[in-house]
C-alpha positions as CSV (number, residue, x, y, z in Angstrom):
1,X,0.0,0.0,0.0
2,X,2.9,2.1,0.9
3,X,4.5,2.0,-2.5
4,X,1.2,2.3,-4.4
5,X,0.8,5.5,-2.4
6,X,4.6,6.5,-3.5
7,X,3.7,5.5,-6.8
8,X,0.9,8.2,-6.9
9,X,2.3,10.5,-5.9
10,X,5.8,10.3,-8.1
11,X,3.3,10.2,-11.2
12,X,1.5,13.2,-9.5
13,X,4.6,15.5,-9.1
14,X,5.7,14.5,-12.4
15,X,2.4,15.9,-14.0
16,X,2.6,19.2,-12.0
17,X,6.6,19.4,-13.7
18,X,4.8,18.8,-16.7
19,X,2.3,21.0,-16.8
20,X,4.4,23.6,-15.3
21,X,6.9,23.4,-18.1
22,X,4.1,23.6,-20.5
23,X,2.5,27.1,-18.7
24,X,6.1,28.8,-18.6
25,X,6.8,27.4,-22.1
26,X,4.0,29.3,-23.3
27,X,4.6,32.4,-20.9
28,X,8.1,33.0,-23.0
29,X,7.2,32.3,-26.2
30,X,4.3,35.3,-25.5
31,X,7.7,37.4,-23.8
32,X,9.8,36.6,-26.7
33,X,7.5,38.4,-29.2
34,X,9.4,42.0,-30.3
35,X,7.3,45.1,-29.2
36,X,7.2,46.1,-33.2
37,X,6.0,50.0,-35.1
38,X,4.8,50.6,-38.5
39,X,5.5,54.0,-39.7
40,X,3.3,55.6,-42.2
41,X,4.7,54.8,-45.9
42,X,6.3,56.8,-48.3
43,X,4.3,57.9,-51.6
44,X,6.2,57.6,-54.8
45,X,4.4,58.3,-57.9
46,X,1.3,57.7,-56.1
47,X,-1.3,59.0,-53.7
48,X,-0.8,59.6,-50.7
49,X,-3.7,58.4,-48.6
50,X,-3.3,54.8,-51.0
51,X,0.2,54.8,-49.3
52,X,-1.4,55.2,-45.9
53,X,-4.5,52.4,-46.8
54,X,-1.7,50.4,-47.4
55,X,0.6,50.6,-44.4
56,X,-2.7,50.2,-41.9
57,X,-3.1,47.2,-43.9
58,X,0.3,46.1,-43.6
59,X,-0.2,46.9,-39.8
60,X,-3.2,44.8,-39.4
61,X,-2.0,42.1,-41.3
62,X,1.4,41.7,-39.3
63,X,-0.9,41.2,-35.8
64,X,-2.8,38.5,-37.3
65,X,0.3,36.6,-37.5
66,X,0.9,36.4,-34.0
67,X,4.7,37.0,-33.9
68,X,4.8,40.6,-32.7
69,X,3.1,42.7,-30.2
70,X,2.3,45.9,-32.4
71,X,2.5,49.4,-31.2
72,X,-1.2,51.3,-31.7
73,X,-0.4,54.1,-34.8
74,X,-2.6,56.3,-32.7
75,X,-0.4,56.6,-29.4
76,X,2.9,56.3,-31.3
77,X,2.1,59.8,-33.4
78,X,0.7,61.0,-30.2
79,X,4.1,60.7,-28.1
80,X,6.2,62.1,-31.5
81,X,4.1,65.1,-31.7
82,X,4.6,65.3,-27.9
83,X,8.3,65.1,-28.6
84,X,7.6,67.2,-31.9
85,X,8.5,64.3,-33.8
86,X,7.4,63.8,-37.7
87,X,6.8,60.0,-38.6
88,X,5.7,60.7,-41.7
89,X,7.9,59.7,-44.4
90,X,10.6,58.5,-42.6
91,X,13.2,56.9,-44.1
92,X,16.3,57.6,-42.6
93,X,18.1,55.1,-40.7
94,X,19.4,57.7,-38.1
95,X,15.8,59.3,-37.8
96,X,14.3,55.8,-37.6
97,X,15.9,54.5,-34.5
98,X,15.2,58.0,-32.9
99,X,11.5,57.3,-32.8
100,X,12.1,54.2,-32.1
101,X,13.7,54.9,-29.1
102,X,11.4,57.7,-28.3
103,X,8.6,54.8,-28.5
104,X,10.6,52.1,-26.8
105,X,10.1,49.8,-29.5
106,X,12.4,46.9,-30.3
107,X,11.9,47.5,-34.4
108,X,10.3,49.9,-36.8
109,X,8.9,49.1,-40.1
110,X,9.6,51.4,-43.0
111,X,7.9,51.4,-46.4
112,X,8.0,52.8,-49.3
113,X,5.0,52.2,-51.8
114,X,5.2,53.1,-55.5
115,X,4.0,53.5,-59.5
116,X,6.3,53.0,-62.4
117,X,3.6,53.3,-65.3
118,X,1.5,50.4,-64.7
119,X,3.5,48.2,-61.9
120,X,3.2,49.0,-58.7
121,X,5.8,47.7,-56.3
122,X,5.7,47.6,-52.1
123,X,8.9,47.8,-50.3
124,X,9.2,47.5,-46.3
125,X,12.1,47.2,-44.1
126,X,12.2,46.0,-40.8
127,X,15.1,48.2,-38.7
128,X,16.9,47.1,-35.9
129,X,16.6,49.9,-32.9
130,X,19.5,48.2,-30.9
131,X,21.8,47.9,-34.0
132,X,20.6,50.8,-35.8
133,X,20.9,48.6,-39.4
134,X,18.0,46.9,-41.3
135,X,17.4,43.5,-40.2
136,X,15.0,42.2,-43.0
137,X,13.8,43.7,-46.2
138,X,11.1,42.4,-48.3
139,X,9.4,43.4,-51.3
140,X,6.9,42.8,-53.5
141,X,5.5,43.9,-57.1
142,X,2.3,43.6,-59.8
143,X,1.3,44.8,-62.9
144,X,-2.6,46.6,-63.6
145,X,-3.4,45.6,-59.9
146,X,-7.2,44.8,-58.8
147,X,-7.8,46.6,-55.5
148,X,-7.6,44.0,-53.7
149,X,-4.5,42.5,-55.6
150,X,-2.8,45.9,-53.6
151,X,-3.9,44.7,-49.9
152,X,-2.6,41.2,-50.9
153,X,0.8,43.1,-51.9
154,X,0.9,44.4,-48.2
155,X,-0.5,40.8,-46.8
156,X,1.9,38.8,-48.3
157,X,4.8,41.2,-47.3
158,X,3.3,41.2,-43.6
159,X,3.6,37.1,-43.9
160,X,7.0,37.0,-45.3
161,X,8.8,38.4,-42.6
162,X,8.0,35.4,-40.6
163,X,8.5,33.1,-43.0
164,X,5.0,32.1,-43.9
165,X,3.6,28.8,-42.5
166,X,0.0,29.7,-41.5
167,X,-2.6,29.0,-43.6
168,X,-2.2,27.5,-47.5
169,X,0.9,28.1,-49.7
170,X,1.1,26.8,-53.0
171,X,4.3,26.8,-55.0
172,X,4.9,26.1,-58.7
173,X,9.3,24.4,-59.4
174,X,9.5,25.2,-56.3
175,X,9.1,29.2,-56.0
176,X,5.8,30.5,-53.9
177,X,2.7,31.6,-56.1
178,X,0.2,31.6,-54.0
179,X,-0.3,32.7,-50.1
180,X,-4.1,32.6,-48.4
181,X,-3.4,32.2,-44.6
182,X,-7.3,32.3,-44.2
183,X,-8.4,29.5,-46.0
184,X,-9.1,26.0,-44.2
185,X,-7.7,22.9,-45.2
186,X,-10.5,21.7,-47.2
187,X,-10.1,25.0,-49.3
188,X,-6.6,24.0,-49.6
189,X,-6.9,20.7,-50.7
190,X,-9.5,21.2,-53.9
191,X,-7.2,24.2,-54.8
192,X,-4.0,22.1,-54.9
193,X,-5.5,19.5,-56.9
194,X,-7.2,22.0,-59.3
195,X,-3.4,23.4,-59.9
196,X,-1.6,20.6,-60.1
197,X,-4.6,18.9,-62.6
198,X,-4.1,22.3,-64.5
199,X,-0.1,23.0,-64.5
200,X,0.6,19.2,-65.3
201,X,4.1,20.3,-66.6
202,X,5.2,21.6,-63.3
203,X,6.6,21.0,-60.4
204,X,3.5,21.9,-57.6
205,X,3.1,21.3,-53.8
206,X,1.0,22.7,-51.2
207,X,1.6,23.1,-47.9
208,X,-0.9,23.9,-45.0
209,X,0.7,25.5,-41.7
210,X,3.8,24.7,-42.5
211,X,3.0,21.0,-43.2
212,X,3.2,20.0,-46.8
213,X,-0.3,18.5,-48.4
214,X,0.6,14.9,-50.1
């Protein structure tokens, strides 16, 4: 009876380690995520408030992925006017990682958005307050965009700094075509099969967070 008793309660303590592991597993990973800005884009070529459209998109887009705790737009122009501080257009390095210090993040993201006759191209950096140097830079580019072709320019940007794996990712020889982090599995699936019934002469795989679809 003795050891039965023993026996509980090693398989006890054991599950209370366990679990314990698990809660402060889960309490770092939700430390470890950078306190990030977005500053408003700069226009080239193009309108101003479609610039703007698109870095609150961009914004929006880079919470939904989970990796980064996001400063609000709203308080962060509200402490650089305090500190008479225009965000606007920024695209300095030196400038950058002044208002990043002003706003105690741990990295700013800088964009430009732009026109060259019909292609319209998104460019964002991601700029390292500590280092003062740009850690990541991604861009992205289409020809007679759709409207919502443009958001899916700042979407897929937002995804690619974390190196995709959420939601469905098709690729065609091995190069990424097609990103829709919203879609469910099943959506996945009858889209994979209608590509790779369609592109018979290539090379296509899905994959579905992260895990590719046989």
């Amino acid at each position: 009876m003795k050891n039965y008793s023993k026996n509980v309660k090693t398989i006890i303590a054991v599950v209370c380690l366990a679990l314990a592991s698990f809660l402060c597993t889960d309490y770092l990973v939700a430390e470890e995520r950078p306190t990030v800005a977005v500053l408003d884009f700069t226009a080239k070529n193009i309108a101003n408030d479609d610039a703007d459209i698109i870095a609150e998109f961009f914004r929006s887009e880079l919470i939904k992925t989970g990796k980064f705790n996001v400063l609000d737009r709203n308080n962060i122009k509200k402490i650089l006017t305090e500190q008479r501080f225009q965000s606007t257009g920024v695209t300095d390095i030196k400038n950058v990682v002044k208002v990043g210090k002003l706003i105690n993040a741990q990295y700013i993201f800088v964009g430009t958005y732009s026109k060259l006759d019909t292609l319209f191209m998104l460019n964002v950096d991601m700029v390292n307050i500590q280092t003062g140097k740009i850690e990541k830079s991604q861009s992205r580019s289409i020809e007679n965009p759709q409207p919502k072709q443009k958001l899916d320019l700042a979407q897929y940007i937002a995804y690619s700094f974390i190196g995709f794996g959420i939601g469905y990712e098709l690729f065609w020889d091995g190069s990424r075509v097609g990103f829709e982090p919203e879609w469910s599995l099943d959506q996945a699936v009858k889209n994979l099969q209608w590509n790779r019934g369609t592109y018979y002469d290539r090379k296509v795989e899905g994959y579905f967070n992260g895990k590719k679809i046989p």
